[in-house]
Structure formats: C-alpha cells, structure tokens
C-alpha positions as CSV (number, residue, x, y, z in Angstrom):
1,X,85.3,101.5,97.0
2,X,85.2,101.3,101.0
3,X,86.4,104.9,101.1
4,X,84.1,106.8,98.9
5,X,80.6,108.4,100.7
6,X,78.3,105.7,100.3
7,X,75.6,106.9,102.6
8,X,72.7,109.0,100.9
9,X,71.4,111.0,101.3
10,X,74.5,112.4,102.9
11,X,73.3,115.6,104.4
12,X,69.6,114.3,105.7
13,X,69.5,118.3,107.5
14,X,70.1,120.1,104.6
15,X,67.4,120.2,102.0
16,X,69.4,123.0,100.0
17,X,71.6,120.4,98.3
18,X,70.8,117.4,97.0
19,X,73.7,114.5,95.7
20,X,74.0,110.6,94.7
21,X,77.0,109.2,93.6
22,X,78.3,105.9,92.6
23,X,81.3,103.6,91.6
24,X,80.9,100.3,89.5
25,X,84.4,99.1,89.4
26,X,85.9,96.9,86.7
27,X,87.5,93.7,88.2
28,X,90.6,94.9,88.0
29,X,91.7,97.1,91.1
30,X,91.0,100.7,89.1
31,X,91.4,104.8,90.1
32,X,88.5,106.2,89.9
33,X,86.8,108.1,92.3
34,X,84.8,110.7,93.6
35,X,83.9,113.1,97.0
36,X,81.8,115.5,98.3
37,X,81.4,117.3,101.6
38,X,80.4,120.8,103.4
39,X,83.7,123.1,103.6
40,X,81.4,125.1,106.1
41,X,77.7,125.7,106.6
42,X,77.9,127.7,102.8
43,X,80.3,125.7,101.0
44,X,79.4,122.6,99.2
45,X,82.3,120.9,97.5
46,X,82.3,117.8,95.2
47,X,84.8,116.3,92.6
48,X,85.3,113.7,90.9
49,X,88.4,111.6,89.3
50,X,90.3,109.1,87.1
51,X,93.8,107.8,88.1
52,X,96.2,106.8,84.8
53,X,96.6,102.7,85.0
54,X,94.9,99.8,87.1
55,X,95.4,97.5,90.0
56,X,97.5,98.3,93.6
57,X,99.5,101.7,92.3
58,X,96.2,103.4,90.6
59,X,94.7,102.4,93.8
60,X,97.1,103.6,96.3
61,X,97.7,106.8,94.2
62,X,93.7,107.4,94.2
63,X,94.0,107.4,98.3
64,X,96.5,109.7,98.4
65,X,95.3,112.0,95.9
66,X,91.5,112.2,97.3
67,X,92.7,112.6,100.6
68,X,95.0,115.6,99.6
69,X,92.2,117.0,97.6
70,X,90.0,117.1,100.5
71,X,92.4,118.3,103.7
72,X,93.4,121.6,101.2
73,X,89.9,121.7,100.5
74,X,89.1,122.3,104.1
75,X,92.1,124.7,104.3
76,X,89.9,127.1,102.0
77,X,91.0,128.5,98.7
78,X,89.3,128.5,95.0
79,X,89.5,125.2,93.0
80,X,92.0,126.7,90.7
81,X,94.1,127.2,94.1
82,X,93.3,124.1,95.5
83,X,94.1,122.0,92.4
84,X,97.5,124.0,92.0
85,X,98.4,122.9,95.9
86,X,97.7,119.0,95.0
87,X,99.2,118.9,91.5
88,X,102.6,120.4,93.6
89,X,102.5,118.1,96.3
90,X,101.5,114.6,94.0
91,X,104.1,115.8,91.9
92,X,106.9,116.1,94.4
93,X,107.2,111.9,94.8
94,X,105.7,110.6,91.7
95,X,108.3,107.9,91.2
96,X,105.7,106.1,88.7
97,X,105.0,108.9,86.8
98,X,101.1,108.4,87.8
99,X,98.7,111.2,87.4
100,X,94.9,111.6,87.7
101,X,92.4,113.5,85.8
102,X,89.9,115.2,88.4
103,X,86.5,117.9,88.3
104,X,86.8,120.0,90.9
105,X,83.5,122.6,92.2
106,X,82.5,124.7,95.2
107,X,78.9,125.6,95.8
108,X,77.8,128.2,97.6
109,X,74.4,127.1,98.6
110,X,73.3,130.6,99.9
111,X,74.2,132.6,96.3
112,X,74.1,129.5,94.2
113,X,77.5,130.2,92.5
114,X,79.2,127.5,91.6
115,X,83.2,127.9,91.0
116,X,84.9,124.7,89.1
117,X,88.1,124.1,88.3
118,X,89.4,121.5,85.8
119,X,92.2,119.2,85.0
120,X,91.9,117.3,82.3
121,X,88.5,115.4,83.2
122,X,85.7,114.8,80.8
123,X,83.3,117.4,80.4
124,X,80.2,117.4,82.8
125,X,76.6,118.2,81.6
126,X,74.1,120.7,83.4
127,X,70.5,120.6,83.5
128,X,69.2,123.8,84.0
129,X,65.8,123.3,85.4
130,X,63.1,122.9,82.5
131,X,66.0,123.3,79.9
132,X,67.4,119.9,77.9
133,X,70.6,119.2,79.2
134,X,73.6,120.4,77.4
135,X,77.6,119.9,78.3
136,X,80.0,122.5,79.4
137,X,82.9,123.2,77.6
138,X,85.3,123.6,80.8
139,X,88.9,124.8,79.9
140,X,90.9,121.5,79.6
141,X,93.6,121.9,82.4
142,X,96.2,119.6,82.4
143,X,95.9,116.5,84.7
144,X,97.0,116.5,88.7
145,X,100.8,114.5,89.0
146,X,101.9,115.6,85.1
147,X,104.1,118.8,85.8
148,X,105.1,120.8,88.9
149,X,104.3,124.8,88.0
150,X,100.7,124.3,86.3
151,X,98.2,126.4,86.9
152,X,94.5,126.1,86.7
153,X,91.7,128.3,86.5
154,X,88.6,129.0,88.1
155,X,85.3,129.7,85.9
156,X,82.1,130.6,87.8
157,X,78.4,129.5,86.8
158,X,75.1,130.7,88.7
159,X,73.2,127.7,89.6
160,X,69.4,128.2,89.8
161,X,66.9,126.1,92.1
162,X,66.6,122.9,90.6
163,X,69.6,123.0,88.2
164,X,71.2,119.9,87.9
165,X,74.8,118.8,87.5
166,X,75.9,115.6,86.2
167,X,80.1,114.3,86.6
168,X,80.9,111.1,85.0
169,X,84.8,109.2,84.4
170,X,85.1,107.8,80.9
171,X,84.5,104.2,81.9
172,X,80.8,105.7,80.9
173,X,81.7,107.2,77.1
174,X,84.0,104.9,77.0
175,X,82.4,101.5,77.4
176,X,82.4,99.5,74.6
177,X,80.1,96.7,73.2
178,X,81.1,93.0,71.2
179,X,81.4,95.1,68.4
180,X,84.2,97.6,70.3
181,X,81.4,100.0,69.6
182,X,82.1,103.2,72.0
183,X,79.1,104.3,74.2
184,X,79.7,107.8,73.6
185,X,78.8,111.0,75.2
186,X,75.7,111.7,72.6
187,X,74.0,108.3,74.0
188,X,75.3,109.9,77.7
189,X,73.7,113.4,76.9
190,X,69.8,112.1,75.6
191,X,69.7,109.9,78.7
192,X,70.5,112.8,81.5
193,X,67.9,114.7,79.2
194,X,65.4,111.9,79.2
195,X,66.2,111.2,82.9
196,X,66.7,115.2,84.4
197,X,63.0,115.6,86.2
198,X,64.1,112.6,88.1
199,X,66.1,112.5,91.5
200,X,69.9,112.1,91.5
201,X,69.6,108.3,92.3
202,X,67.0,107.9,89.2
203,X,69.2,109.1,86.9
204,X,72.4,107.3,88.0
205,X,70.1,104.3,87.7
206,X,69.3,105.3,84.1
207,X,72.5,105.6,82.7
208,X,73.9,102.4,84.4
209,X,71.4,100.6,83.1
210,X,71.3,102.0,79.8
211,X,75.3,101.4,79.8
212,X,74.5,98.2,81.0
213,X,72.8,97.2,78.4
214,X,74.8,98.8,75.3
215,X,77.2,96.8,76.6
216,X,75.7,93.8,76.7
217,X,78.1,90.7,77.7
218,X,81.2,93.2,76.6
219,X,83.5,92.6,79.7
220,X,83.8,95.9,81.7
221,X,87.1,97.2,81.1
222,X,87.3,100.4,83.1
223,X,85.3,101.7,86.4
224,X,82.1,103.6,85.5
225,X,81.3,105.9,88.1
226,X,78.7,108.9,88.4
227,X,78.1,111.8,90.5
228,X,74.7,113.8,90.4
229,X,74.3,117.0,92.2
230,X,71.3,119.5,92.4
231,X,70.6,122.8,93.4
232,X,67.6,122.6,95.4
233,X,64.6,125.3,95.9
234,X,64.7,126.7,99.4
C-alpha cells in the first residue's frame, strides 16, 4: 500500500483535474493497485489494476508491473502502445505465469479527450455532469503477462467540465455477504449515481461504506480499491 499516491489532493496547483483514490487491502498480501500522474503540463494519466493470485508473488509482480506502466508512460505513446510495451516486457520472465488485469487512460486537460486503453479490467462508469451514471462498455483486451504479440486498442471519449469517471477492481462487485451473496455492479452503479454531485473522496466514502455494510461480518477476501477522477470547469 506504501507505494500507491496517498496524498490528496495530489496536484494542489492544478484546479483542472480533480482525483481520490484508495486501497482497502484484504489481510492477505493482494495485487491490486492503482496510479496517477501528469505526463506533461497537458497530459493527465491514471490506471488502475488487479494482479492474478495473493501474498509475496502478486505483490512483487504488482511493483514491477506499476512501475513499468508508469516509466513507458513517461516515454509518451497512446495506451494501446503503452499497454503493448508492458504486456512484452512482463511477459518476457513470467516464470509464474502471473498476469494482471489493468485500465489504462490519458487526459488531455486542455481538449478534454480522454484516450483509454483496456486489458481485461472491469468496466468503469462515467458520470457525465447532470446525467445518471452509466458504465462503459470498453473492448475487453486481454490481460498484461498472458501472451507476448497482443495488441490493444485505443478508444477516445470527450470529457466535459464536471464529467466524472469512476475505476474500481472486483474486490468491489465482488464482495460477498454470510450468505456468499455478490455485491454486484447494479448496487455499484445506483450508489456512484446517488453519490456523483459529491467530490471524489465523498463518493469513495459512499461505496466503501455501502460495501462495508453489505458485507457485514463476511471476511474480506480480496482488496477493494477505487479511483475517482473528474474533469473540472476552468
């Protein structure tokens, strides 16, 4: 958890883009995680993951994959490109035959285009500003350390002021109550819509808690983290 940002708001200078993000990890050592950061003064970039299995390998595969995913990041390229370069290079010595899901998206805080790329991640929801929420159907992918040769593609969106973006990992849909009930991404969707006039932190704090308590005392079997981002006016 030590090396995800945990300092908000991250970018005090730079009213343009707003962002909250956190991890609740299970208590077993897990791989999820999540990033965000300026590429330069136009480029907002932010992603989000989930490596296969628990404990020390998921961990230790997580580092190496975030901090791959942010160095060809900063070498420029789309997220198609940049997911192709990673995929190639955790493939290459993937003696445990670990791979990661991941969300991958560039902002351009000037034109407000956003360009994702995906690899076999859940499917994140938008709030367009005074619209209910809804989820985008993303092309699949397939996930980062599967298969050398894959390639990915790049889909484009125009984000208007106040248009919100919500990525989650599937410890959220997937949490389960004392009955092995699944959380599910309808209850996921009505509370980003209850919750989308809010700021990023208030609705983080809404679905945890709402998770929270679907739960119940359900032991937490997988990390549930969240990453909110908004386009703001300028």
């Amino acid at each position: 958890v030590s090396m995800l940002p945990r300092i908000f708001p991250p970018f005090p200078e730079r009213p343009d883009v707003s962002v909250y993000a956190t991890m609740i990890p299970a208590k077993e050592v897990g791989g999820d995680f999540y990033d965000f950061f300026l590429i330069d003064d136009d480029q907002f970039c932010f992603l989000i993951g989930d490596v296969s299995g628990k404990g020390v390998p998921a961990a230790l595969f997580m580092v190496i994959a975030k901090s791959l995913l942010k160095n060809q990041s900063l070498l420029g390229g789309t997220p198609s490109e940049i997911l192709s370069q990673v995929n190639k290079m955790l493939c290459a010595d993937n003696e445990q035959s670990m791979f990661v899901t991941l969300f991958l998206a560039i902002l351009d805080t000037r034109s407000g285009q956003l360009t994702y790329a995906n690899a076999g991640h859940n499917p994140p929801l938008l709030a367009r500003r005074g619209e209910p929420a809804t989820y985008l159907q993303p092309r699949k992918g397939f996930v980062l350390g599967g298969f050398e040769g894959v390639r990915y593609t790049d889909e484009v969106l125009q984000m208007q002021a106040g248009d919100t973006f919500c990525l989650y990992t599937d410890g959220v849909t997937e949490a389960m109550d004392t009955d092995f009930a699944l959380y599910g991404e309808s209850r996921l969707l009505d509370r980003v819509r209850e919750s989308a006039s809010k700021n990023e932190k208030e609705i983080v704090r809404v679905i945890q808690e709402d998770v929270a308590r679907f739960a119940g005392s359900a032991p937490q079997s997988d990390d549930i983290t969240l990453l909110v981002v908004r386009d703001n006016p300028s």
